[in-house]
C-alpha positions as CSV (number, residue, x, y, z in Angstrom):
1,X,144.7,-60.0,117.0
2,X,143.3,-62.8,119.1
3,X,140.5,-60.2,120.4
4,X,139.7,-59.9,116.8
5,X,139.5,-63.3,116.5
6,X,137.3,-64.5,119.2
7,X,134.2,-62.1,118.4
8,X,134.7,-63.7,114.8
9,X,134.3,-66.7,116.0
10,X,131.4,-65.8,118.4
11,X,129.4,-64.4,115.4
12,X,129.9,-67.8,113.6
13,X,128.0,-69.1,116.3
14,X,125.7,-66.6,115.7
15,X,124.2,-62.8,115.6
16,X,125.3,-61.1,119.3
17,X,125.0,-57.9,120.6
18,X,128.4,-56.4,122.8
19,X,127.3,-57.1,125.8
20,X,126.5,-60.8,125.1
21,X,130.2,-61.5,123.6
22,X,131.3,-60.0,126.3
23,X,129.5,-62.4,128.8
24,X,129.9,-65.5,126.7
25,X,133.6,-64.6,127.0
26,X,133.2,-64.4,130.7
27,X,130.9,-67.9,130.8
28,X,133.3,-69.5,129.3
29,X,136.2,-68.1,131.2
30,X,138.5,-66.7,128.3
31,X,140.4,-65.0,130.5
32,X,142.4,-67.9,131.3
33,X,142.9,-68.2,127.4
34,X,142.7,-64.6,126.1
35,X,144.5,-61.3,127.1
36,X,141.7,-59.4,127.9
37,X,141.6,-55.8,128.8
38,X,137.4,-53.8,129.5
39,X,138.2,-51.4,126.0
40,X,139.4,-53.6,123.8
41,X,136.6,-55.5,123.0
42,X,135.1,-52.1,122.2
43,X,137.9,-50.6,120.3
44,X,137.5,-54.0,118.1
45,X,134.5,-54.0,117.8
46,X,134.3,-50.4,116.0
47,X,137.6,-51.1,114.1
48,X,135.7,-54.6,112.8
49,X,132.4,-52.6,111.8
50,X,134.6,-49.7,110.3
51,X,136.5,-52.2,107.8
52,X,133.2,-54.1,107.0
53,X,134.0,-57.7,108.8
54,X,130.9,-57.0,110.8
55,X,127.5,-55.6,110.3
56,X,124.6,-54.3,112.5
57,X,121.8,-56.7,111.8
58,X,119.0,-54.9,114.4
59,X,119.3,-52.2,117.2
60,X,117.0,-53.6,120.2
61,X,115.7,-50.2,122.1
62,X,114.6,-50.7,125.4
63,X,113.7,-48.0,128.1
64,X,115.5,-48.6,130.8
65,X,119.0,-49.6,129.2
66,X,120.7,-48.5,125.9
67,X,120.3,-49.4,122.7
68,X,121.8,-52.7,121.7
69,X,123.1,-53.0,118.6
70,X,123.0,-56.7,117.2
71,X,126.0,-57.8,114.9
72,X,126.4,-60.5,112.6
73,X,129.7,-61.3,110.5
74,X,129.9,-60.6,107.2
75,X,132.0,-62.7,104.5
76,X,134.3,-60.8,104.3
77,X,134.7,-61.3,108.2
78,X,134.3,-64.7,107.5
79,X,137.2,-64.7,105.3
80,X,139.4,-62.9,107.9
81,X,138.0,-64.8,110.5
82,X,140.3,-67.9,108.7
83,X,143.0,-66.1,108.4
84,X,143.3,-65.0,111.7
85,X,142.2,-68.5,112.9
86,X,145.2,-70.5,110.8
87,X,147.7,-67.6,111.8
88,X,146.7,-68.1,115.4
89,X,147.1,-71.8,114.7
90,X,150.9,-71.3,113.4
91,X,152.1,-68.6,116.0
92,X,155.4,-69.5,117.8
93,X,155.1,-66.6,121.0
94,X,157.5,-68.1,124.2
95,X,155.3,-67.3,127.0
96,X,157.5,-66.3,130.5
97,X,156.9,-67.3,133.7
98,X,156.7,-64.1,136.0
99,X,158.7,-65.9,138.8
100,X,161.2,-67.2,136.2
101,X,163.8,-64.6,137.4
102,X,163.1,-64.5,140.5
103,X,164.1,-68.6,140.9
104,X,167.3,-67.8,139.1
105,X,168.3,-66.1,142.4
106,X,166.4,-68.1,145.0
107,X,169.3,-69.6,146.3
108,X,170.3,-65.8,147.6
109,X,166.5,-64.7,149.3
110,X,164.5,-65.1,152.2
111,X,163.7,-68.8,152.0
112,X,160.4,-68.5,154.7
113,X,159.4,-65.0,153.2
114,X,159.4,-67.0,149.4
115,X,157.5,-69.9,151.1
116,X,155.0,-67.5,152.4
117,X,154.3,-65.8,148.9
118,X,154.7,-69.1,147.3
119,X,151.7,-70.6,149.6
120,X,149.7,-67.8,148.6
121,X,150.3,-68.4,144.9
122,X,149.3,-72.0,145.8
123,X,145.8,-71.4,147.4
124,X,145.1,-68.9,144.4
125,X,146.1,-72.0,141.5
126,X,143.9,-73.7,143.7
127,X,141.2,-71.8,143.3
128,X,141.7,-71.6,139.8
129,X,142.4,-75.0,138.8
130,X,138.9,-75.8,140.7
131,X,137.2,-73.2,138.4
132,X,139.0,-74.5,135.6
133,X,137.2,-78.0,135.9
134,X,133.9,-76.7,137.2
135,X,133.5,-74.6,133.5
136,X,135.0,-77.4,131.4
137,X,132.1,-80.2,133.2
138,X,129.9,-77.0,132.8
139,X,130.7,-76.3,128.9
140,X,130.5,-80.7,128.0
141,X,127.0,-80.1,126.8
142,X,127.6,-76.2,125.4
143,X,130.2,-75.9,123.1
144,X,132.3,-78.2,120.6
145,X,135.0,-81.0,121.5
146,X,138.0,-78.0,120.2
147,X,136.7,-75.8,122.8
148,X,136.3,-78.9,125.6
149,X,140.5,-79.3,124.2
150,X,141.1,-75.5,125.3
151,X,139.4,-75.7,128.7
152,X,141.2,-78.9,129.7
153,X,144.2,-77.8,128.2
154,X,144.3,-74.5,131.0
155,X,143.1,-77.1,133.7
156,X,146.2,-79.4,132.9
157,X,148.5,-76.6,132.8
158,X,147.2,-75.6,135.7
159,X,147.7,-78.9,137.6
160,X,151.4,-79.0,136.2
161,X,151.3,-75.3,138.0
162,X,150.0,-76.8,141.6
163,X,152.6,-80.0,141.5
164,X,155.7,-77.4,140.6
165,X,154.5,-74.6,143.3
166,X,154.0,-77.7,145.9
167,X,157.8,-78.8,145.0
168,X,158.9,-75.3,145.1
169,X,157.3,-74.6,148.8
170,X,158.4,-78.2,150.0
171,X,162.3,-76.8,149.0
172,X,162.0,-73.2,150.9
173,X,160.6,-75.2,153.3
174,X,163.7,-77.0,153.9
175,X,165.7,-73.8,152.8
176,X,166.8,-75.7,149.8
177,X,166.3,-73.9,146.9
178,X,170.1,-73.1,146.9
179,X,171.4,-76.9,146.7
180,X,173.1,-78.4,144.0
181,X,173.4,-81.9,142.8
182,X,169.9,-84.0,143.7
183,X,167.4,-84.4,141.3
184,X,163.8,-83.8,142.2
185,X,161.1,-85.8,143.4
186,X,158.4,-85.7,140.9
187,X,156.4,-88.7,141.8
188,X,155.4,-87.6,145.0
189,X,153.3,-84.8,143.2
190,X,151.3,-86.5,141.3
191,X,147.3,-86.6,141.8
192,X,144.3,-84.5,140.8
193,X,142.3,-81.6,142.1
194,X,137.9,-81.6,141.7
């Protein structure tokens, strides 16, 4: 569904071609935000044009590349564009965390070999929370204050990310991921990435 959604919402912004919702999605980094997979902005786009949400406005012929067929919503896609939006809005999905298992047992691994992995994991939220920032101060001026709220919502999230993979390393560290009764220290995680 959310596929659906977001090239609805692209063609409120106005008539785009494949290709171009597919790199607006990539210049504003949906893949932090969206589950994404290479045929299924295809595949919705057909089913979307086969219902009648979505039209082809022009087809731009040029020699040396395809034809691009320009799309615009229709009201019809504008009327499923709210529905989708307000049931997006409403949806109640518990999201996992893939090492959520794995912590249950911890106590029982390999505390250097998880501190090793668990670096890695760090440098790559790292990475990410810098990329994070870099498209929301690159999106101010591009796109409206709900949009800045999405961007910034993935960058805090993944700051909370970096502070709990930090505690998590400093604990195999110490081989302590197996003790019981001492609260953690939170404060000591505190600050911000750029």
């Amino acid at each position: 569904m959310s596929m659906k959604l977001v090239i609805l919402g692209l063609l409120m912004e106005g008539n785009r071609h494949p290709y171009e919702i597919r790199q607006t999605m990539k210049d504003r980094a949906m893949h932090h935000y969206v589950k994404m997979q290479e045929g299924s902005l295809y595949y919705a786009i057909d089913q979307l044009k086969k219902d009648g949400y979505i039209a082809p406005v022009e087809v731009v012929k040029d020699s040396s590349r395809p034809d691009r067929t320009i799309y615009t919503i229709t009201a019809a896609g504008e009327e499923l564009f709210q529905e989708l939006l307000l049931l997006q809005f409403s949806g109640k999905k518990q999201v996992f965390h893939p090492m959520s298992t794995a912590l249950v047992f911890a106590k029982y691994g390999d505390q250097k070999k998880i501190e090793l992995i668990l670096q890695r994991k760090l440098k790559e939220q790292q990475k990410k929370v810098k990329e994070l920032w870099a498209v929301y101060e690159e999106h101010i001026p591009k796109v409206p204050r709900s949009v800045l709220h999405l961007m910034m919502s993935g960058y805090e999230h993944g700051m909370a990310e970096l502070r709990w993979l930090e505690r998590l390393i400093q604990d195999a560290r110490e081989e302590r991921l197996g003790q019981f009764g001492e609260a953690l220290d939170l404060q000591a995680y505190h600050h911000h990435v750029e």
